[in-house]
Each structure stands twice: as C-alpha cells, then as structure tokens.
C-alpha atoms as one frame of an Amber mdcrd trajectory, in Angstrom:
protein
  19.300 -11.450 -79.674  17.831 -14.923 -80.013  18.634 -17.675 -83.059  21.188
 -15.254 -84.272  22.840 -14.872 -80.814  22.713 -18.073 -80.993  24.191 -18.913
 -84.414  27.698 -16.943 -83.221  27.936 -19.214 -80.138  28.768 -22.404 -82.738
  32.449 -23.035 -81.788  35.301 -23.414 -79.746  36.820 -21.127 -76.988  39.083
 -20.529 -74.438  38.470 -19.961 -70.314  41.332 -19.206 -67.681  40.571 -21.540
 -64.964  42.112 -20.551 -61.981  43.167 -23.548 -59.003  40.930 -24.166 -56.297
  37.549 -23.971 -58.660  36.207 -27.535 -60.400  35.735 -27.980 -63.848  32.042
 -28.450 -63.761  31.274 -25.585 -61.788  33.097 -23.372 -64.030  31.040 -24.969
 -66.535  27.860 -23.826 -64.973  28.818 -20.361 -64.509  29.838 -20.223 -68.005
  26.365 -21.822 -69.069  24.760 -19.411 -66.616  26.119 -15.813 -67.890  25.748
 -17.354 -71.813  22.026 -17.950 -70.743  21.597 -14.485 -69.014  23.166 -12.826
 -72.114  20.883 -14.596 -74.512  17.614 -14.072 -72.513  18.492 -10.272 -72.065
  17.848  -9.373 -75.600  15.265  -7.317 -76.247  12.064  -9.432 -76.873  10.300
 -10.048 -80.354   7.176  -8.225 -81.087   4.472 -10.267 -80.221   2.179 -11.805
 -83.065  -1.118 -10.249 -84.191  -4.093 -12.552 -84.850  -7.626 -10.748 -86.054
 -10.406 -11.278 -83.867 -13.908 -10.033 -83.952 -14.872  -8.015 -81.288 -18.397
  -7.085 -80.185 -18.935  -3.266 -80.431 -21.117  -0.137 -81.165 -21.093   0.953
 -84.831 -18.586   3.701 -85.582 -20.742   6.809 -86.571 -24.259   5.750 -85.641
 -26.282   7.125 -82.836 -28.375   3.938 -81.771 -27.126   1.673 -79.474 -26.363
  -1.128 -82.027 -23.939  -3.804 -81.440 -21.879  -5.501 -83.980 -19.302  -7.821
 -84.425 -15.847  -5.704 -85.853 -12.741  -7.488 -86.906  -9.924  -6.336 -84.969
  -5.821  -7.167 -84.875  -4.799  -7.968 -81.499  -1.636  -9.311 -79.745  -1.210
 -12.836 -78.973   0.248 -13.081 -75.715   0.404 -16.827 -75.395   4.328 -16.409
 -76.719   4.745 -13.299 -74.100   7.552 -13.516 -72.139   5.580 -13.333 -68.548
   3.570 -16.093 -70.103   6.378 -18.673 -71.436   8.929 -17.356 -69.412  12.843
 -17.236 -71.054  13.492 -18.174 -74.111  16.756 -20.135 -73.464  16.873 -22.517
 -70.532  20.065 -25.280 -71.725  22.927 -24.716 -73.808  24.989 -27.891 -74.668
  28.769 -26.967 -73.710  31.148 -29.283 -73.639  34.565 -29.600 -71.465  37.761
 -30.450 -73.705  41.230 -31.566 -71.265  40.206 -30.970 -67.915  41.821 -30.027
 -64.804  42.047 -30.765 -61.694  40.527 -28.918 -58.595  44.221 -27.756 -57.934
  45.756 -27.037 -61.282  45.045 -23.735 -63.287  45.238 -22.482 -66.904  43.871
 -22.699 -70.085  40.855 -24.767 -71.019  39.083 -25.062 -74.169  34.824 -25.252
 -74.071  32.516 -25.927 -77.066  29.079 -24.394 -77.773  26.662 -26.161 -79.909
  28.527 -27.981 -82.620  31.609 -27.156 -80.951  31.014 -29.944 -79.086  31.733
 -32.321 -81.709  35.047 -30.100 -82.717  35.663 -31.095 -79.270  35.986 -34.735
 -80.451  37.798 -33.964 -83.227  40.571 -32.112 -81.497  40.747 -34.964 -78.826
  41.599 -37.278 -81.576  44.391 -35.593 -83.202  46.602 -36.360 -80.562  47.540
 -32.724 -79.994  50.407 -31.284 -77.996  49.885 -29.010 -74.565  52.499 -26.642
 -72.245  52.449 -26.765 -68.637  54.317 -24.930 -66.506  55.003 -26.796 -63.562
  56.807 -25.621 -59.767  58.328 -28.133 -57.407  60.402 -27.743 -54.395  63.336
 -29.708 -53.127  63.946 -31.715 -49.655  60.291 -32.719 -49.003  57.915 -35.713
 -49.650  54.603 -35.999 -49.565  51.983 -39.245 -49.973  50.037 -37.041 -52.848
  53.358 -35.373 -54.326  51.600 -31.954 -53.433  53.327 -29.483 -51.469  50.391
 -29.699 -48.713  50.033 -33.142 -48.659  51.058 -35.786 -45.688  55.226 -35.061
 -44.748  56.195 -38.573 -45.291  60.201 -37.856 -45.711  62.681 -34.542 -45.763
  65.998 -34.712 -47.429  69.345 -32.309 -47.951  69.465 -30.892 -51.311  72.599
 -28.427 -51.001  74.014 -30.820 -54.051  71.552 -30.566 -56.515  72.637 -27.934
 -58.964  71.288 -26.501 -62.467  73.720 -28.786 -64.762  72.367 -31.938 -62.115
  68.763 -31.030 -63.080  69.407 -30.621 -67.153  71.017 -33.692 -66.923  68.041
 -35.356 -65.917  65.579 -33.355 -68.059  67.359 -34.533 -70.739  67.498 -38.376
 -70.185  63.636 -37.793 -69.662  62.950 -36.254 -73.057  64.976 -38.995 -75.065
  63.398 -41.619 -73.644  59.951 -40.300 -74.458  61.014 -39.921 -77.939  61.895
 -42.712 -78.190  58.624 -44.147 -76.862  56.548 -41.690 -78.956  57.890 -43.260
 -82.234  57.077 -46.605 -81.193  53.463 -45.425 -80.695  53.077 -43.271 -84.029
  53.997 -47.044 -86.309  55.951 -44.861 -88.232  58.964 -46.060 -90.414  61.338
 -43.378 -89.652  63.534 -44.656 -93.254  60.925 -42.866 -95.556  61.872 -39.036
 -96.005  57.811 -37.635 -95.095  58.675 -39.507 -91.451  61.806 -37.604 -90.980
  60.820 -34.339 -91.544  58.344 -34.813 -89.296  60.208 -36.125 -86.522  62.735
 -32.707 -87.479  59.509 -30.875 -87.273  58.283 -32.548 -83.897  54.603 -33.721
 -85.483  54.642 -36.813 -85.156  51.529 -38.148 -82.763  50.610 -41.465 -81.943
  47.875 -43.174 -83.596  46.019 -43.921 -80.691  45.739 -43.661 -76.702  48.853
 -44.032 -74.751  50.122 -43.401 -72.005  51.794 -39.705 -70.842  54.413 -38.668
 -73.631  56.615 -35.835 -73.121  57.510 -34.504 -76.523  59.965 -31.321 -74.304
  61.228 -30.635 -71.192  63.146 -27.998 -70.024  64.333 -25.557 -66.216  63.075
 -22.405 -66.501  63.728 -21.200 -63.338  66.383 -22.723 -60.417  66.668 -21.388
 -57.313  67.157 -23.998 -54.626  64.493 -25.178 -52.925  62.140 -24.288 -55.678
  62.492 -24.221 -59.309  59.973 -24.190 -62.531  59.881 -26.351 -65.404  58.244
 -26.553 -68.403  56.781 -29.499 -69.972  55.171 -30.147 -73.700  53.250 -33.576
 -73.384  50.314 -35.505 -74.383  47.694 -37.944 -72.934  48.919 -36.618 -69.399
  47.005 -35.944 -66.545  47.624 -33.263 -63.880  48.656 -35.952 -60.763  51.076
 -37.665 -63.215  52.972 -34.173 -63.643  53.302 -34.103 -59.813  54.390 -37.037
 -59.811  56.994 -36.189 -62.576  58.419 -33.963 -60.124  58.600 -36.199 -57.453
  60.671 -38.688 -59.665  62.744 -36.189 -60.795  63.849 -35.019 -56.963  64.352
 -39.060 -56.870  66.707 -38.785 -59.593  68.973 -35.997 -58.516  69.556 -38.261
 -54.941  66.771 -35.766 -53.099  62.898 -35.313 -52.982  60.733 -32.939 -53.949
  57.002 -31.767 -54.280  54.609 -30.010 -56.821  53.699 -26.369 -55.888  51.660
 -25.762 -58.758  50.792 -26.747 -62.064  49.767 -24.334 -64.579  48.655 -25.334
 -68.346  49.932 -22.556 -70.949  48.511 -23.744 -73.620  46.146 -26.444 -75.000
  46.590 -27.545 -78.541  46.129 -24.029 -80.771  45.206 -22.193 -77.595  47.470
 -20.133 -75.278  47.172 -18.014 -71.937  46.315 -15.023 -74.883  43.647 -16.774
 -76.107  42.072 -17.303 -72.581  39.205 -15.541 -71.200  39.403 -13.694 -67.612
  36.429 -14.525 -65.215  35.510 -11.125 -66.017  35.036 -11.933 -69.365  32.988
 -14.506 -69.228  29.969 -13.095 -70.789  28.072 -12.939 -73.840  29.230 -11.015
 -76.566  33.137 -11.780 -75.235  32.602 -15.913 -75.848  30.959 -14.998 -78.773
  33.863 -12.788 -80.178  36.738 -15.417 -79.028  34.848 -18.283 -80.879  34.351
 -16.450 -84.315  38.148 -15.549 -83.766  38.942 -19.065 -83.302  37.292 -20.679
 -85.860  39.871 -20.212 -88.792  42.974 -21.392 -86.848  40.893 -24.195 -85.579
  39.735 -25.070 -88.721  43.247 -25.060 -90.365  44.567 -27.043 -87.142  41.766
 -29.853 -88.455  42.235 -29.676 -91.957  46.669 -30.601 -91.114  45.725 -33.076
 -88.565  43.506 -34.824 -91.009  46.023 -35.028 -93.599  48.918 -35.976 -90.936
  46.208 -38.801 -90.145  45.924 -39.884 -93.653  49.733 -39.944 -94.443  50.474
 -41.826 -91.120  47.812 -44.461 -91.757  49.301 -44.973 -95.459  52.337 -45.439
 -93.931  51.459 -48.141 -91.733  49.455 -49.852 -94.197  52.570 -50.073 -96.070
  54.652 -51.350 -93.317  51.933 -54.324 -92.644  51.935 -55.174 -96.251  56.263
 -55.326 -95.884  55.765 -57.242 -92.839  53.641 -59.919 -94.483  55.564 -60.032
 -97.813  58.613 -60.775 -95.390  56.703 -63.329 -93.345  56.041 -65.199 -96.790
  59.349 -65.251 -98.116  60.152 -66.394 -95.158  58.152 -69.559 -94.818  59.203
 -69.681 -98.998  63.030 -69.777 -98.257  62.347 -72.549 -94.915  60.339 -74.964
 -97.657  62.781 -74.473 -99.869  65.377 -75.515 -97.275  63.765 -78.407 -96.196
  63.154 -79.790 -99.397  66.666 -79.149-100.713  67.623 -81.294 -97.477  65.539
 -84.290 -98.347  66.586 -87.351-100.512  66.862 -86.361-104.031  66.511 -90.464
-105.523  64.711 -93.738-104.194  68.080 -95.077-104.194  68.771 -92.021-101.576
  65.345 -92.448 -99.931  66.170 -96.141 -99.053  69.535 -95.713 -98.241  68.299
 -93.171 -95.385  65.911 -95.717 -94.208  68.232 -98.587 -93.962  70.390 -96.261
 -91.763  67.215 -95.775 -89.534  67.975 -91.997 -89.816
C-alpha cells in the first residue's frame, strides 16, 4: 500500500455518528482502522547492499579462503526490526456533535484538514432533524433531564405550531441580512436572497435560514431545521421555546443532523464501513463537489466583500456631504456685512 495508500487518503469525508458515542473517540477508531489498513499492505522488498563474504573458492580443491562479493538483504528497514510503517495520521473533526446528538459528520485526512478550514469559513448551511415532546420540562431541555414542570397540551394543534415556525424563520431572515452587510437594492443581492445564499460575513450567532413540522402527533412531533453557527443544546433549547410559545412545554428527544454543508445521510459512512479502501473511495468521490462548493463560495465571498466596500465608500460620501450642507448652513446664517456684524453685537445676540 504505503505513500500511494496514502496519497488517496488527501480529502474530505463523511462518518454516521450515531448518539451516545463522543466525537473524539470516533475519531480514534477512525484513525485506528485507517492505520490498520495502511500497515496491512504487503511489505516492500527489502534493499540489497553487496558485502564481501569470507569463503572457499568455487571449483578448487584446497582449503583456500577468500573474500567473495555477495548481494544481501538489509534488514535494518525490516518490518520486525522498525516495526509499522504508519503510526499518526493527522485527521481533523469539522462541526461536531454532541455525546447525545447523531448524524452526519465530515473528517479530513492530510490536507483535508485545511479544506476543513476552508469549509468552516464559508458560512455553510446544515439540516437537522429534530424530535420534541409536549407537556414536560426539563433543567437541560432533554427528555431525560431533571422534571422541573408538566403542562396540558390538548390545545396545541398543527396550524398553532406553523404559526410559530413561521414567525421564527422571518425573524432570522431578517437577522441574517443584517449580518451578510448586504444592500439588498442592487439586483446580484436579490437574487441571492430569492436563491437563499446569502451567508454572513463573519461569526454570529445561531441563524435559522428554514424551519418547518414534519411530523405532528401530540405529544411528540419532528421538525426540521436549516441553520448555521448553531450548536446542538441551542436546538433543544429551540424546542423548549417553541412549547413556550404555543402556551405549553416541551423537551428534545433527539437531534439528528441530515446533512452538513455538501454532505447528506447518503454520503455518510456506516461503522461498518469505516475502513480503508471505503474512506478512501468516499474522499476521491468527494473531491469534485467539494471543490466546486469552494470555488462558488469564494466568488460569493468576493462579490459580498465588493459590495460592502461599496456601501462604506456611500456611507462616507454621505457623512461628507453631510458636514458640507451643515457648514454651508451655518455660514449662510452668519452676518453677511460689518454693518450686520455690529448690529448683532450691539444687540448682545
């Protein structure tokens, strides 16, 4: 196997992490089976070096020794003497989740780790499905947290429950195009607002971009949620506020990410699949959708930081003609003649 097993492992790829396992212990095992695979491979030949052994002469009867040069192995590079070839692999972690939560998450291999860093920066959408269930409270918003309160909820019904869904995903809009500093008047802006690309510039907090009831059944229902810059506890405690809303409580039964960024549930790979030559097949699939997901995101970048360029430059241009028109005022106000001039003094004014 070695540098060229290696070579395939450059990139980004999907695991299905299911709840009750950490982040950094699926890590490990992922590290762990890459390492096995890699070390498995059937060795290289060993290197020949001449030496020159001490020996009787080939076809001669007397007992004659002479130095004969002769190839042998090295076995300073064997593998019982240097033991495996691959003990680290740097992998890298993109959005993590929690001990409870489950779904997709995205690892990088090698220089997947800086891809990593690119994706984080482009400010890039992800699905949860998320469970809650009516007429409880809890101190964590978890269904097996401390029972702090239990309500009625025989009034909440499925046009209650859009209602709110709704007045959740307007105001996020809303709060989203504050944070992108885009001016919504230029055409480019409004087709992507139409389009639903725009992304904020920089860290903020948890923006929900689409929120919808995918399932209602009272007590429990499922919703699904598009968002950014969230973090697992905060989508609990979504659900929480929204039993709040509808005059009830409720808790989180589980929270489930569908997709991260370019990567869905399809993409994901099964415990049993975390191995070798499977990691190495999802990353080489990867790699052209990720790339093309880069190369948009770094023109989106571009146009959005034109854009606000432009809008400082407006801002300061306004600023100055501002100040222009008050000087202008205040000199149109003062005495025009001496005669003026003293006439104001004399008044004392």
């Amino acid at each position: 196997m070695g540098s060229s097993g290696v070579a395939r492992l450059q990139g980004l790829f999907a695991v299905y992490k299911p709840p009750g396992l950490k982040w950094l212990h699926l890590r490990e095992t992922v590290e762990l089976q890459l390492l096995k695979g890699l070390n498995a491979g059937k060795p290289r030949a060993p290197e020949q070096r001449v030496r020159f052994l001490l020996g009787p002469v080939e076809g001669s009867e007397e007992k004659k020794l002479t130095l004969t040069a002769t190839s042998v192995p090295t076995l300073t590079t064997h593998r019982l003497m240097r033991g495996p070839a691959f003990t680290s692999l740097k992998i890298g972690v993109g959005h993590r989740l929690d001990v409870q939560a489950s779904g997709v998450l995205v690892l990088g291999v090698g220089h997947g780790c800086r891809l990593l860093t690119y994706m984080y920066h482009a400010h890039l959408t992800k699905d949860y499905t998320v469970r809650g269930l009516l007429g409880k409270a809890t101190d964590d918003f978890c269904e097996d947290g401390r029972l702090v309160e239990k309500t009625i909820y025989g009034h909440v019904t499925r046009e209650k429950l859009d209602r709110i869904l709704a007045v959740i995903q307007g105001s996020h809009q809303k709060a989203l195009v504050t944070y992108s500093n885009l001016d919504l008047k230029s055409q480019e802006a409004y087709e992507m607002a139409v389009q639903g690309t725009i992304r904020p510039m920089n860290k903020s907090p948890m923006l929900i971009t689409g929120i919808r009831c995918l399932y209602f059944a009272p007590p429990e229902f499922l919703i699904e949620v598009q968002c950014m810059h969230e973090t697992q506890q905060q989508l609990r405690k979504l659900v929480h506020e929204i039993g709040l809303e509808l005059k009830t409580t409720a808790v989180c039964m589980q929270v489930r990410r569908t997709r991260d960024g370019l990567f869905t549930l399809d993409d994901a790979l099964l415990r049993t699949q975390w191995n070798l030559h499977s990691i190495q097949d999802a990353i080489q699939t990867a790699a052209p959708r990720v790339a093309a997901e880069l190369e948009r995101n770094l023109r989106r970048q571009e146009y959005i930081a034109d854009q606000t360029a432009k809008t400082q430059v407006r801002e300061r241009e306004g600023t100055h003609r501002t100040q222009q028109s008050h000087k202008t005022d205040s000199l149109n106000r003062g005495p025009k003649t001496k005669k003026d001039q003293a006439e104001k003094c004399r008044r004392g004014d």
